[in-house]
Every structure is written in C-alpha cells, then in structure tokens.
N, C-alpha and C positions, 0 to 999 in steps of 0.2 A: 568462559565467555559470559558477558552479563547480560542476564535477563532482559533489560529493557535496554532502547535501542531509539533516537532521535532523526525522522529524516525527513529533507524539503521535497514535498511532489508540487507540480503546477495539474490545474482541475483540467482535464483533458474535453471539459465543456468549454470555459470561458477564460482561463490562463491563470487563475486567481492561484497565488503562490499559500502553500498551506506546510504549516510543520505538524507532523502525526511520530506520536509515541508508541511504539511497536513493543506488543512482549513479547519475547522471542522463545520462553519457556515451554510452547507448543510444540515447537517445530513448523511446519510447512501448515500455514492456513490460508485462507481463502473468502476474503471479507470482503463488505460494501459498509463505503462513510459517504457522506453526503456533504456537498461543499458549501461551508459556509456564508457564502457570494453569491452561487446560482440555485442551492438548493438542488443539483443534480447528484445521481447517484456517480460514485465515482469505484470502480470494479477494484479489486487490489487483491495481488497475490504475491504473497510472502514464503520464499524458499530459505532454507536455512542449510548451510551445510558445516554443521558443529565441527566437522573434523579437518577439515580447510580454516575454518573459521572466518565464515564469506554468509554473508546476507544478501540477498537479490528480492528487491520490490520491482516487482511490476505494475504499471497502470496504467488503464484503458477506460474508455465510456462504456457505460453497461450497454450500452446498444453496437458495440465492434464486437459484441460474442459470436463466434461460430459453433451453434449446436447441429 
C-alpha cells in the first residue's frame, strides 16, 4: 500500500470543495485542518485497514463532537 493517499472532502462549514494529502504511514489518526474559504476547523478521522487495503476518512464540524 503507498504511503500517501489524495482525496476530495467538501468543508462541512460552508461547502468549499478542498483536496488533502493523507499519510497513511500512521495508521488510524485523528487530525484538524482548517478550511481554506471559511477558516473553520474542519474534525477528520483517518482509519486505515492495511490488510483490506481500504481507507475511510471521515469528516465532521469540530462543533458535531459528542464528548
């Protein structure tokens, strides 16, 4: 599987379409980037399952967290 990894999310603030470069050399993390457009925090959680060979991004406003 290679390391890095290209995919489109839309800013779950204001729609704004954004391409993000993933390393996937971690495994399973759990970031905040900030959109370009609105300047919001944008939540993103990156699963990886090497032995499937299956990536899954999730994305949410940092204000949908349930703690």
């Amino acid at each position: 599987m290679q390391n890095f990894t290209e995919r489109g999310i839309d800013c779950p603030h204001c729609g704004h379409k954004i391409r993000l470069t993933l390393d996937i050399s971690g495994g399973d993390q759990e970031f905040y980037d900030d959109c370009p457009a609105c300047y919001n925090a944008i939540h993103l959680n990156l699963k990886v399952d090497s032995q499937h060979r299956k990536i899954s991004l999730f994305v949410d406003a940092d204000d949908e967290q349930v703690f």
